[in-house]
C-alpha positions as CSV (number, residue, x, y, z in Angstrom):
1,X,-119.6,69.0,55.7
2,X,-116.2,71.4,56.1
3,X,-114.6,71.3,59.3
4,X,-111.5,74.1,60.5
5,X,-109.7,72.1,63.2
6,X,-107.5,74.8,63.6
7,X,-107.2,74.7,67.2
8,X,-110.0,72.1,67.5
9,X,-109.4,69.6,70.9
10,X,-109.1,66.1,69.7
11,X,-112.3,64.7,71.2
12,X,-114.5,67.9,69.9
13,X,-113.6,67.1,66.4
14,X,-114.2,63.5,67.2
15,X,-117.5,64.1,68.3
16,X,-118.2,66.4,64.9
17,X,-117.1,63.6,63.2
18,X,-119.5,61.0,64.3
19,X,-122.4,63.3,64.7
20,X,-122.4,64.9,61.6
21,X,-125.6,63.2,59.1
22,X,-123.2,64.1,56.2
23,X,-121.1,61.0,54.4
24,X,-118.8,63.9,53.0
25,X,-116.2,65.5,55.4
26,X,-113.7,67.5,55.0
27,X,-111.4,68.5,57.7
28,X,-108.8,71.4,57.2
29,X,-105.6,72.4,59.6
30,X,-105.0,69.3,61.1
31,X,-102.7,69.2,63.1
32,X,-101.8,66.2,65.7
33,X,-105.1,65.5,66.6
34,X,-105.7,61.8,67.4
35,X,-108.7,59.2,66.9
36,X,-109.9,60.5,63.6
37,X,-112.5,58.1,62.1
38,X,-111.7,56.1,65.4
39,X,-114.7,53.2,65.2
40,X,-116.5,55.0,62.6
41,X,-118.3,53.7,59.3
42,X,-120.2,55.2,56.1
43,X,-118.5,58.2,55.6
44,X,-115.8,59.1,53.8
45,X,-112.7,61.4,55.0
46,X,-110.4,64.0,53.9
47,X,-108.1,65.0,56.1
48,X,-105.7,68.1,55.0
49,X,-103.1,68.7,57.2
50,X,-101.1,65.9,59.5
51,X,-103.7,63.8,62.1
52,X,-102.2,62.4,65.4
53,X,-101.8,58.9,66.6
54,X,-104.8,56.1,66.1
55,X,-106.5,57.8,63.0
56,X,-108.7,55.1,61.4
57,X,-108.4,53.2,65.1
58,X,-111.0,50.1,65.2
59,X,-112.5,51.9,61.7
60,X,-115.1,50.0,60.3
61,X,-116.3,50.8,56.6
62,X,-114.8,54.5,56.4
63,X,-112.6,55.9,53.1
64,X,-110.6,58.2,54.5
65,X,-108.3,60.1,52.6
66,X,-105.0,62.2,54.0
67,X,-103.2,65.3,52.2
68,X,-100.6,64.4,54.3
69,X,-98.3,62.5,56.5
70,X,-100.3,60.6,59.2
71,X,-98.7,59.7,62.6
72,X,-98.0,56.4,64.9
73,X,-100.9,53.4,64.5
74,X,-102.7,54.3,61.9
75,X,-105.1,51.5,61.1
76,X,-105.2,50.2,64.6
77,X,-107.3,47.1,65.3
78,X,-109.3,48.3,61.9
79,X,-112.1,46.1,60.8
80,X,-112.9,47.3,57.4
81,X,-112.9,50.9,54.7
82,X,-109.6,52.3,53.2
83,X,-107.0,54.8,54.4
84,X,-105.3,56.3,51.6
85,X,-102.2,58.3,52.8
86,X,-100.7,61.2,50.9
87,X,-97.1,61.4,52.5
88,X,-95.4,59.0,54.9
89,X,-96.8,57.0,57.5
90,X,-94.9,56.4,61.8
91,X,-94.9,53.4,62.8
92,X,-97.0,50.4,63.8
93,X,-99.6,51.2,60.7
94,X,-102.0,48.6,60.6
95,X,-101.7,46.9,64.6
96,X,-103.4,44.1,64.6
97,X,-105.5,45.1,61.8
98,X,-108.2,42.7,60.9
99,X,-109.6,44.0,57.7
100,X,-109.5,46.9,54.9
101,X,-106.5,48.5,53.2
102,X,-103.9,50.9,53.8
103,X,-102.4,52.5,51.2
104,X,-99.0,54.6,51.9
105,X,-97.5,56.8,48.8
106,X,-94.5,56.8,50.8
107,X,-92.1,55.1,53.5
108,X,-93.6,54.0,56.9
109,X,-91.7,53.3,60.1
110,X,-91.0,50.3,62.4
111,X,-93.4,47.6,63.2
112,X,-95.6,47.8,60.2
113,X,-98.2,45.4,60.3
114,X,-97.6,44.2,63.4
115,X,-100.1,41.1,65.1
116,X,-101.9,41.7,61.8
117,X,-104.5,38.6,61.3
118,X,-107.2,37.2,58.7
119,X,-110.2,35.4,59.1
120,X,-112.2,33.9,56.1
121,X,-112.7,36.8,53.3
122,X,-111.7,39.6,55.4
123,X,-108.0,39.6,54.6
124,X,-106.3,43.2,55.5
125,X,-103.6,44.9,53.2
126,X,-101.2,47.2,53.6
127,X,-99.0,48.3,50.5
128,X,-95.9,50.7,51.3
129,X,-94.9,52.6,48.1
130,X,-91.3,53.5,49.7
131,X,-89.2,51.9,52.5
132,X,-90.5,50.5,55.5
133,X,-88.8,50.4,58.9
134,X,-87.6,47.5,61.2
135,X,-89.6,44.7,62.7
136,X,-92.4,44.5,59.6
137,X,-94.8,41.8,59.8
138,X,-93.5,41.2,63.5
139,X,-96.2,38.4,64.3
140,X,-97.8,38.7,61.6
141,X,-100.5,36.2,61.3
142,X,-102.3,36.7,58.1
143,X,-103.2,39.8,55.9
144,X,-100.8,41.1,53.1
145,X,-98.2,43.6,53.2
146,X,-96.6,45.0,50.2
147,X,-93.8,47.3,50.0
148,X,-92.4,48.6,46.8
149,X,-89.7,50.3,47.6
150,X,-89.6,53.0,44.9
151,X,-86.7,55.2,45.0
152,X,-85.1,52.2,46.9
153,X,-83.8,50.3,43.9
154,X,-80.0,50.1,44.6
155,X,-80.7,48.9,48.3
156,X,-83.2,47.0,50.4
157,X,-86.5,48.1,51.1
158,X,-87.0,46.9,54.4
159,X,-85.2,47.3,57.9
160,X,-84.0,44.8,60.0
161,X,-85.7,41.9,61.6
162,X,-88.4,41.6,59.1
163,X,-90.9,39.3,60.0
164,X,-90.2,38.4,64.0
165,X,-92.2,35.7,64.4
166,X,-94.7,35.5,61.6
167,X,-96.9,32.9,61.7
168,X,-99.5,33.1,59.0
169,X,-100.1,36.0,55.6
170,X,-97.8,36.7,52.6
171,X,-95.2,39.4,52.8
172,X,-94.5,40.9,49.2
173,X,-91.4,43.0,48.4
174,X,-90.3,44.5,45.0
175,X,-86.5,44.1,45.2
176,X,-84.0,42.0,44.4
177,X,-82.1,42.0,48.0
178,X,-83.5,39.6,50.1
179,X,-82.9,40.6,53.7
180,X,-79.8,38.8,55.7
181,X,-80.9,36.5,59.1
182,X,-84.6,35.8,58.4
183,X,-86.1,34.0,61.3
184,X,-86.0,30.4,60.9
185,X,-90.0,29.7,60.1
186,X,-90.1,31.9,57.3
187,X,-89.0,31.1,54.0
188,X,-88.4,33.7,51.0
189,X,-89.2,32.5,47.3
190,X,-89.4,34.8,44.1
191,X,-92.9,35.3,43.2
192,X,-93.7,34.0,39.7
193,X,-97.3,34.3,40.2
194,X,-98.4,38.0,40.6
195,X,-102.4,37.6,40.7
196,X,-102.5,38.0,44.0
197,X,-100.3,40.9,43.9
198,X,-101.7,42.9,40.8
199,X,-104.7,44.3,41.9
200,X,-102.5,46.0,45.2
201,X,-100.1,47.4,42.9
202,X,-102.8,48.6,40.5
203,X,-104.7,49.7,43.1
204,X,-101.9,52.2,44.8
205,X,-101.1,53.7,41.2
206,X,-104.8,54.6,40.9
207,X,-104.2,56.6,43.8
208,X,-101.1,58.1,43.2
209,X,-100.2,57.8,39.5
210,X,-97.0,55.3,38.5
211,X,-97.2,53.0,35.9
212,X,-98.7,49.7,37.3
213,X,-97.3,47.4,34.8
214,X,-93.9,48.6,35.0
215,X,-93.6,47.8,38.5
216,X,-95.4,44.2,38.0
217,X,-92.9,44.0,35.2
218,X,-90.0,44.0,38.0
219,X,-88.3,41.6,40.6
220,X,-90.0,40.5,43.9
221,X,-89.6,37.8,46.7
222,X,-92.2,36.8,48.8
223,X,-91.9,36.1,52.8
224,X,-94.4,33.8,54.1
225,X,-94.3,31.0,57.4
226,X,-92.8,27.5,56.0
227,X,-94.8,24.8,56.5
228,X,-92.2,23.9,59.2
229,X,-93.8,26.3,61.6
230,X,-94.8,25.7,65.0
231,X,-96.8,28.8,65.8
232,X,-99.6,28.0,62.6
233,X,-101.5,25.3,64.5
234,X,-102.1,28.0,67.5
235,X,-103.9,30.3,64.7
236,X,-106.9,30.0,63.0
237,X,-107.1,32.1,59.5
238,X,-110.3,30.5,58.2
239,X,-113.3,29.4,59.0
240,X,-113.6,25.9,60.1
C-alpha cells in the first residue's frame, strides 16, 4: 500500500495505517505528523519525508523504516519491532522503551534512552551512529545504548550529565574520552569483551554501510551501575 500524506491530518493517516490488510506501506510527504505506527504490529513502514513526535509510540512488532530525520520520542514506551532512522533523531528516543531496537545513522538529542528498562529476554537497544545530546541513559534501568560517535573522533560523543541516575543496563561508547563528573553509582571500564557489542555494531552497518570490523577494531568504555548502587534493589530486570 502507497500512501500521499501530503496534507494528510495526523489521525487520518493513523487510521490508514492500522486499517490497511497490507503488511507493506509506504508513506510519502511526511511532514510533522505524529503517532505513526503508534501501538501497531505486523507491518512494516517506510516513511519518506520527516514524521512528528511519538512515531513508533507503544509499537509492538513493526519495522519501520525513515528516509529521514524523525522528531522528539521516537520509540516511546515501545514493546517490540525495529525503527531504522535515515538522518538524525530529537530527543528522548527510546522513553522508557521496554523492547526492540532503534537504530540512528546519525546524532540524536538530549535524554536518549531515558527510564529505559529490561525484563527477562526482552532487552531494548538503541545504537546512535553520531553524537548524542545531554542527560543519556538518565534513569536508565536496563536496555543497551550504544553511541559511536563517528565523525566525533577528536572529542566526546556524549553531552553532559550522562547517565543521571542509572540504575540497571550497559551504556557503550566508542571513544577514548571518558566524560568528566559521572554520578557516583556508575562506574566506567574499557570494554575488552565486545560480544555483546558486535552484533549492534554489525547490525547498524547492515543498514547504513561502514565497515563493522573497523569500528569493533577501535577504543570503547562501557558505563554501567556499580555494584555499590542503591537504586538496583528497587528494580527488577529479570524474572524471579
Amino acid at each position: 500500500m502507497k500512501i500521499d500524506a501530503k496534507g494528510m491530518h495526523y489521525a487520518e493517516l493513523d487510521r490508514m495505517v492500522k486499517s490497511s490488510a497490507d503488511e507493506d506501506i509506504t508513506i510519502d510527504n511526511v511532514l510533522g505528523q505524529r503517532y505513526i505506527a503508534a501501538g501497531a504490529g505486523g507491518k512494516r513502514i517506510t516513511v519518506n519525508g520527516t514524521p512528528g513526535n511519538a512515531l513508533g509510540a507503544y509499537m509492538d512488532g513493526c519495522r519501520v523504516e525513515v528516509c529521514g530525520n524523525a522528531q522528539d520520542a521516537t520509540g516511546d514506551t515501545m514493546n517490540s519491532g525495529t525503527i531504522v532512522i535515515r538522518g538524525d533523531c530529537g530527543d528522548t528516543a527510546g522513553y522508557a522503551m521496554r523492547g526492540g531496537r532503534i537504530f540512528i545513522r546519525g546524532n540524536t538529542g538530549w535524554r536518549t534512552g531515558i527510564h529505559m528498562k529490561e525484563y527477562g529476554s526482552a532487552v531494548p537497544c538503541i545504537v546512535v551512529g553520531g553524537r548524542a545530546g545531554a542527560y543519556l541513559g538518565e534513569y536508565q534501568a536496563g536496555g543497551r545504548i550504544v553511541v559511536l560517535g563517528i565523525g566525533c573522533e577528536d572529542g566526546p560523543c556524549v553531552g553532559d550529565f550522562v547517565s543521571t541516575g542509572m540504575h540497571g543496563g550497559r551504556i557503550y561508547v566508542r571513544s577514548r574520552f571518558v566524560p568528566d563528573g559521572l554520578p557516583p553509582q556508575v562506574t566506567a571500564r574499557d570494554v575488552t569483551d565486545k560480544s555483546e557489542l558486535a552484533p549492534l555494531v554489525r547490525e547498524y552497518c547492515s543498514y547504513f554501510g561502514g565497515d563493522a570490523d573497523a569500528l569493533l577494531a577501535d577504543d570503547y568504555y562501557v558505563l554501567e551501575p556499580s555494584t555499590a548502587c542503591i537504586y538496583k534493589t528497587l528494580y527488577v530486570n529479570r524474572p524471579m
